[in-house]
C-alpha atoms as one frame of an Amber mdcrd trajectory, in Angstrom:
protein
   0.000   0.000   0.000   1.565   3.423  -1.187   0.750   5.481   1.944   2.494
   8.666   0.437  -0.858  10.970  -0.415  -2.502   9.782   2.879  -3.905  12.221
   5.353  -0.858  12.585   8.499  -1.208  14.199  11.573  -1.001  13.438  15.207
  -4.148  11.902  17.072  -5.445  10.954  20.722  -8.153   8.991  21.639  -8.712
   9.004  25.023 -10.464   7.128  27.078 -11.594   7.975  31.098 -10.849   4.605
  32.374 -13.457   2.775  33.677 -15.190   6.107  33.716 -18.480   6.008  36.264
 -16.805   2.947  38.732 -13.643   5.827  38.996 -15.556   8.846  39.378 -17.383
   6.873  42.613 -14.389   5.710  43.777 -12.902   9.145  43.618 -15.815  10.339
  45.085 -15.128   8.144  48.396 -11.558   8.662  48.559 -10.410   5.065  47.270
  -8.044   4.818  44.617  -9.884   3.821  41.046  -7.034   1.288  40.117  -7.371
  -0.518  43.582 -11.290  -0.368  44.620 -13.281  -3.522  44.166 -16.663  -1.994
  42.848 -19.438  -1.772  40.671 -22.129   0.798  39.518 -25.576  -0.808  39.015
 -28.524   0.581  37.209 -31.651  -0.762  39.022 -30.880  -3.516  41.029 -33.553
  -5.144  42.273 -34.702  -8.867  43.708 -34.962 -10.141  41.165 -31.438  -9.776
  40.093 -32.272  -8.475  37.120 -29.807  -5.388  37.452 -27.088  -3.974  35.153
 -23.553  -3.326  35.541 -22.888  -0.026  34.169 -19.439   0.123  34.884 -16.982
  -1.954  36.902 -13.437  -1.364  38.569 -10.411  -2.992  36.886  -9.559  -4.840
  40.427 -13.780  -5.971  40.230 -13.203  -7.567  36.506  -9.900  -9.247  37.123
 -11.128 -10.637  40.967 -15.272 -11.184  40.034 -14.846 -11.617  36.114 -17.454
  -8.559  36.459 -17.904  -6.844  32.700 -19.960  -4.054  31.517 -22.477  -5.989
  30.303 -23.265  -8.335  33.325 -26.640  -8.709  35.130 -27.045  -8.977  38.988
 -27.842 -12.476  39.328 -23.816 -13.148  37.595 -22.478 -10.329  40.062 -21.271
 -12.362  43.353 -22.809 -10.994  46.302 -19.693 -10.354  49.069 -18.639  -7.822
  51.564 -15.462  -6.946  49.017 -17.307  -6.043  46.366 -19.004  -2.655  46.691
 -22.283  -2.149  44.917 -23.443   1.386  44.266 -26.342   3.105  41.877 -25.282
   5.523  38.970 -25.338   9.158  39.604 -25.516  10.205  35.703 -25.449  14.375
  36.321 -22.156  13.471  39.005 -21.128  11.588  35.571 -21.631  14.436  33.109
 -20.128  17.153  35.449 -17.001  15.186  35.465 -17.520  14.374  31.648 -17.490
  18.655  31.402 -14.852  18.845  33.384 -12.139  16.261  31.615 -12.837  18.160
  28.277 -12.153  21.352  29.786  -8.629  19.941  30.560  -8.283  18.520  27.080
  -9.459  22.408  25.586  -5.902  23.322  27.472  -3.862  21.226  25.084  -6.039
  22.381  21.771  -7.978  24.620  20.472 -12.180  24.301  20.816 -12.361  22.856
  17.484 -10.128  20.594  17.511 -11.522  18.831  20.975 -14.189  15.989  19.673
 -16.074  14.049  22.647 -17.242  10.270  21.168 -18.964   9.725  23.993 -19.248
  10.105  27.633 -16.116   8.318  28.497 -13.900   8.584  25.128 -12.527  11.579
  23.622 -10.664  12.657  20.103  -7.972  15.396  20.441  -6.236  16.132  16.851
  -3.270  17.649  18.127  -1.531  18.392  14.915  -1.123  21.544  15.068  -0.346
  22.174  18.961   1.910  19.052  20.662   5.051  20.809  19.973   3.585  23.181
  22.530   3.683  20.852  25.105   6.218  18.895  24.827   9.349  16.937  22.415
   6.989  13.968  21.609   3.409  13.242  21.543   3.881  10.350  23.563   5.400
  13.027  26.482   2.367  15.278  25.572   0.126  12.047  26.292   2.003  11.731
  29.850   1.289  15.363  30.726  -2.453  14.876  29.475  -2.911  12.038  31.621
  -0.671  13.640  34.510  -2.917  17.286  34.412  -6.265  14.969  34.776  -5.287
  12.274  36.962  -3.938  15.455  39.729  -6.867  17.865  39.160  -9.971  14.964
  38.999  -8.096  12.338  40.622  -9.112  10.123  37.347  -6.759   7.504  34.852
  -7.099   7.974  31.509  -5.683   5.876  29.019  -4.409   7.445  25.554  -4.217
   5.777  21.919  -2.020   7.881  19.409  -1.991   7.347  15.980  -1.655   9.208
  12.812  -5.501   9.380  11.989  -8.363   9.257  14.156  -8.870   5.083  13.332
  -5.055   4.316  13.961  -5.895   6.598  17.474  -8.538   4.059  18.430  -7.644
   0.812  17.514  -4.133   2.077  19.579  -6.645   2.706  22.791  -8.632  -0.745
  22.146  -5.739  -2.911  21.530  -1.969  -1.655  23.048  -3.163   1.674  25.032
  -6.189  -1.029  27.693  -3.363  -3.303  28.318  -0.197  -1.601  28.755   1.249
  -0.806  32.802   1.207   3.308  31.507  -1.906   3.272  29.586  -0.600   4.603
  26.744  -0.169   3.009  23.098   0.865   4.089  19.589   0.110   3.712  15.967
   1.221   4.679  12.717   1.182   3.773   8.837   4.421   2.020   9.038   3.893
  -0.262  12.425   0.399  -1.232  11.116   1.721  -4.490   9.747   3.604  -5.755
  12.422   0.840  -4.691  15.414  -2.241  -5.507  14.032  -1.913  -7.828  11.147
  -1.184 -10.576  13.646  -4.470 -10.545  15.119  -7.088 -13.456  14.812  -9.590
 -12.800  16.834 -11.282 -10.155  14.911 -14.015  -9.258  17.361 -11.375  -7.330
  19.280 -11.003  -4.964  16.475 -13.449  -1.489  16.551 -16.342  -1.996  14.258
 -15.809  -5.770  13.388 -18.984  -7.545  15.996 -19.646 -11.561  15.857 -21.877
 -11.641  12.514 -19.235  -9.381  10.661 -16.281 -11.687  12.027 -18.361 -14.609
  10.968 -19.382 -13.358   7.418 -15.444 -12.752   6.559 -14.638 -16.103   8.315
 -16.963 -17.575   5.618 -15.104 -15.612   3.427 -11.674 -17.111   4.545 -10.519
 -14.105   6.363  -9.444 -15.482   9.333  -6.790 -12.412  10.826  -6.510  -9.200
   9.769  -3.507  -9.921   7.537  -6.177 -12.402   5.519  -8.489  -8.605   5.451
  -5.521  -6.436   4.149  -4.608  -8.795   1.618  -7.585  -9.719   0.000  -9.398
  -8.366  -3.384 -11.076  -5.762  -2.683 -13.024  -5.374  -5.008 -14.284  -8.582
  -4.603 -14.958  -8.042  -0.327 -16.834  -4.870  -1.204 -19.260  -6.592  -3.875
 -19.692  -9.364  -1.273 -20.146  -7.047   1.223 -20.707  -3.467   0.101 -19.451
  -0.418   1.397 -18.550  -1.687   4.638 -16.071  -4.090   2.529 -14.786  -1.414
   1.513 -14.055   0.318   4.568 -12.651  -3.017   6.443  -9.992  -2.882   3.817
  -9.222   0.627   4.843  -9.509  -0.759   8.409  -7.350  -3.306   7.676  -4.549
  -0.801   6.410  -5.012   1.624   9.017  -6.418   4.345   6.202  -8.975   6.949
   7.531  -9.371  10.040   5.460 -12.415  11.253   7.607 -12.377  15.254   8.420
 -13.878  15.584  11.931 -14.544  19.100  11.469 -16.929  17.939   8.508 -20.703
  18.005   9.625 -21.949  14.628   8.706 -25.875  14.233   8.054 -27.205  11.369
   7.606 -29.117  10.069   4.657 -31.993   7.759   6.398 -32.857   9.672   9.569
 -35.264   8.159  11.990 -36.989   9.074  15.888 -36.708   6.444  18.518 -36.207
   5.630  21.751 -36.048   2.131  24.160 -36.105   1.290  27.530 -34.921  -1.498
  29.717 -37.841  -2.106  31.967 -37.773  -1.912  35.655 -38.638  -5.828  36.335
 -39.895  -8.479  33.946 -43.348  -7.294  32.950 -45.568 -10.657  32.195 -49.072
  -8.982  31.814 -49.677  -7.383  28.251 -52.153  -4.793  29.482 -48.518  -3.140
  31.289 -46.315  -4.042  28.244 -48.670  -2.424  26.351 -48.755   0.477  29.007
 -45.168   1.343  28.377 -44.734   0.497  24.627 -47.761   3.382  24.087 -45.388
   5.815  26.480 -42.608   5.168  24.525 -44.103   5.725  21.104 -45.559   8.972
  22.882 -42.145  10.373  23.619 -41.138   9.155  19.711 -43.624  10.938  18.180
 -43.723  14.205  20.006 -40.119  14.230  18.832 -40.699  13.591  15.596 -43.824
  15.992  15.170 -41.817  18.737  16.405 -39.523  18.377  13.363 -42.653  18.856
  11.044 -42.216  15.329   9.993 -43.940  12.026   8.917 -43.068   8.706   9.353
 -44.028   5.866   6.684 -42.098   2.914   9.009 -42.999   1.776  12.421 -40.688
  -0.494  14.223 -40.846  -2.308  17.374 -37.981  -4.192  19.386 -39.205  -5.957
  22.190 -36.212  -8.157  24.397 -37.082 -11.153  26.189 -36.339 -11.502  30.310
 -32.909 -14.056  30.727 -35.592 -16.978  31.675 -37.781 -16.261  28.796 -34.894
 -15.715  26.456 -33.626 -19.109  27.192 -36.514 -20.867  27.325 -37.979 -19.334
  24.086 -34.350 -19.718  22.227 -34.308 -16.526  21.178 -33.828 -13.364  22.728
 -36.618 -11.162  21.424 -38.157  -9.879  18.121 -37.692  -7.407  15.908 -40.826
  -6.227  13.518 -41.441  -2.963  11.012 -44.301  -2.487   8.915 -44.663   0.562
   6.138 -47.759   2.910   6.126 -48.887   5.955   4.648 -47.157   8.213   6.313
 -48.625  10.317   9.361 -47.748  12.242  12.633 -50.566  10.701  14.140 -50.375
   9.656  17.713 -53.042   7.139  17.361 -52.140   5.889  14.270 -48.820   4.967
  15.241 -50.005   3.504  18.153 -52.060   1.036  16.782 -49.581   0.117  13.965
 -47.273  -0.386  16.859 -49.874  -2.452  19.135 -50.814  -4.291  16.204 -47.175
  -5.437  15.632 -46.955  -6.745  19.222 -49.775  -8.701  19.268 -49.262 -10.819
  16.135 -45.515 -11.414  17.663 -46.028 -11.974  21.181 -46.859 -14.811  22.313
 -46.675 -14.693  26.509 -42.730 -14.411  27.323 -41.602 -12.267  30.213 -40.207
  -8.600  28.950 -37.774  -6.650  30.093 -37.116  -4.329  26.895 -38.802  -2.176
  24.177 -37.685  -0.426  21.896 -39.583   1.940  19.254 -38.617   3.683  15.988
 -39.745   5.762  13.104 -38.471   6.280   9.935 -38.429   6.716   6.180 -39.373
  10.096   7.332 -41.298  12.552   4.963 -41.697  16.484   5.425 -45.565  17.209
   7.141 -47.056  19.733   4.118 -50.446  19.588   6.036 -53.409  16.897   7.174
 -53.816  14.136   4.164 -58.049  13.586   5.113 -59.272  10.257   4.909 -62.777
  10.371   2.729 -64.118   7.532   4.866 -63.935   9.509   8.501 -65.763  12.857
   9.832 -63.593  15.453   8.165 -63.953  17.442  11.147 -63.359  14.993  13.934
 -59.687  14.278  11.987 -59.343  17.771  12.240 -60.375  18.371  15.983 -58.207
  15.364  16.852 -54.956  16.523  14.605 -55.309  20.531  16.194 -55.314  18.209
  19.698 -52.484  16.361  19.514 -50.748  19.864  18.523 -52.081  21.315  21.356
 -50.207  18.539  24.059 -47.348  18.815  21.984 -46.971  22.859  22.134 -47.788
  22.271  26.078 -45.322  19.491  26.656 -42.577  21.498  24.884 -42.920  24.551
  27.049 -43.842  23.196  30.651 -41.935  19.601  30.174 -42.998  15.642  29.912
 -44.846  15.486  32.608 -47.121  18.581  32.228 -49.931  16.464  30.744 -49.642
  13.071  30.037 -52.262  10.310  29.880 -53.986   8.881  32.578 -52.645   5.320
  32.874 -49.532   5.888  33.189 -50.428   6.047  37.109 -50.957   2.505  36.579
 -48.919  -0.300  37.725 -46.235  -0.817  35.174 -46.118   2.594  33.674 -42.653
   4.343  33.700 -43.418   7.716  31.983 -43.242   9.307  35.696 -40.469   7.792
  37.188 -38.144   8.158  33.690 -38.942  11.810  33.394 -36.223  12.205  36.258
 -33.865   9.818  35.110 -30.448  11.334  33.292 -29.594   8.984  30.126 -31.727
   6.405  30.971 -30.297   5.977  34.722 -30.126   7.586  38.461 -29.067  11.358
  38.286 -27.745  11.106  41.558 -27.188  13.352  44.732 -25.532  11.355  46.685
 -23.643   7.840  47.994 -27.725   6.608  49.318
């Protein structure tokens, strides 16, 4: 690969390590490399709870991921057990990128998420120090003295070779830091077989090129491709690139996406059995997806619905949940939606236990005014359209909760108790 008209410059990823389990740890004085402990998003008795975030001494000692329910998390006085504080978590968040806007300028400071952010520090290192890698000690230095936090630091040449640096050298290495370039690309990641461990590449991609005979990453970089991007398409295409360590993204480029949609999920408090509460919450969530999406002037001609099965249901049923669309003529309204969306449930569901759902809209179309149907009152689809406006205009100035239907004081609705929630989880006050 002639690398010569590539994109160089000099990239960070950063990641807060084990971001939320640190900042708590922080928060009680204990040191976030050495405390045994785990933050847990509605734990209940069921065990039915989910780790959120874990310390590096709780995976190594427990086996504790991010991904692990309560009923796998071992119940013992070493292991402390604590519930998110999300607005704690975004104050902190604020706070590490203010640290980072000390090393480059505004626009050149990307956060990826709430734990991981991009610094291109092209054009400002050689302020700071001889070597990137010393300006990566003196990042990590500034934040772990002012916020008491570890953060671990992938450098690379472009923004990809910055995170596969993080994911793959920076995670394991005793000073958190790792490095990548054009040149090294061969020898560093080439080797690797398990391709799951590689950003972007999950199980059914890793299977797909096994079928293909692309068993390591040297197998990716040296295939056709031509060939991997007609059996695959564009995302061939761009696991070649991967697979040569090419990016020639611009961050500061405004990307907007082609096939926009509205959604939203939520894991559900316990397993709900009864469908008069599933259906309770799957009408609050399509409430809050179409409020959204009216306030954009818009249409939808695609309903989907995502419902997730509890663990015991999941493995009795053999599969984990369902996953259904259906395309209408497309409207904004409420009840329309609804019932596409009820009507969806019913023909799937056949009695498991539920413990998420998850609702979307798309193939969305501008509104240009009320399409009347010739076989309803005129003025009734009128009445009801200038209602729905109404809630909408009253929701948007006084919040969620302002006026909201009825059952959701019922048992198993969750509109109330998620209006206070930050990102899905506890905002948090304090250690109770």
């Amino acid at each position: 690969m002639d690398y010569a008209d590539e994109p160089r410059g000099v990239f960070f990823m950063i990641d807060n390590k084990s971001f939320y389990a640190s900042v708590e740890s922080v928060e009680r004085g204990l040191n976030p490399l050495r405390s045994v402990l785990v933050v847990m998003s509605e734990a209940d008795n069921t065990g039915s709870g989910l780790v959120l975030a874990a310390s590096p001494q709780a995976k190594q000692r427990f086996g504790i991921s991010n991904v692990s329910r309560q009923y796998e998390v071992p119940m013992t006085p070493e292991l402390l057990v604590v519930p998110p504080r999300m607005n704690l978590y975004i104050e902190k968040n604020l706070a590490i990128n203010q640290i980072f806007r000390s090393f480059v300028a505004d626009e050149d400071c990307y956060p990826y998420s709430i734990d991981e952010s991009i610094l291109d520090m092209t054009h400002s290192w050689r302020l700071f120090g001889e070597t990137p890698l010393q300006v990566a000690r003196k990042i990590q230095c500034t934040v772990r003295q002012q916020l008491g936090l570890y953060t671990t630091v992938g450098i690379g040449e472009n923004p990809l070779q910055a995170k596969l640096a993080l994911d793959l050298f920076a995670k394991h290495d005793h000073e958190l830091l790792g490095t990548l370039t054009y040149a090294t690309m061969a020898a560093k990641v080439w080797p690797i077989t398990d391709l799951t461990k590689v950003w972007s590449i999950g199980h059914r991609t890793a299977a797909h090129l096994q079928r293909l005979g692309i068993h390591s990453i040297r197998n990716l970089a040296q295939i056709d491709p031509y060939e991997l991007k007609q059996e695959m398409g564009i995302i061939g295409a761009q696991l070649y690139a991967l697979a040569w360590g090419i990016d020639r993204s611009q961050l500061h480029d405004l990307v907007v996406p082609k096939d926009k949609s509205w959604g939203n999920s939520q894991v559900l408090p316990r397993d709900y059995l009864k469908q008069a509460e599933i259906e309770l919450v799957l009408r609050e969530i399509a409430l809050q997806v179409g409020t959204r999406m009216r306030h954009h002037q818009q249409k939808a001609g695609c309903v989907s619905l995502g419902v997730g099965f509890a663990h015991a249901a999941a493995q009795e049923d053999g599969r984990a949940g369902f996953s259904h669309s259906l395309h209408i003529e497309p409207t904004d309204s409420q009840h329309e939606i609804i019932g596409h969306l009820l009507a969806l449930f019913r023909d799937a569901w056949s009695g498991q236990a539920v413990r998420h759902i998850a609702v979307s809209l798309s193939q969305l179309v501008p509104n240009t005014g009320l399409q009347l149907d010739l076989f309803q009152d005129p003025q009734r689809q009128l009445k009801d359209d200038r209602f729905e406006r109404v809630l909408d205009q009253v929701r948007a100035r006084f919040g969620t909760t302002a006026l909201f239907p009825a059952s959701s004081l019922l048992k198993g609705g969750t509109l109330l108790a998620r209006a206070a929630l930050v990102g899905g989880h506890n905002g948090g006050n304090s250690f109770d």
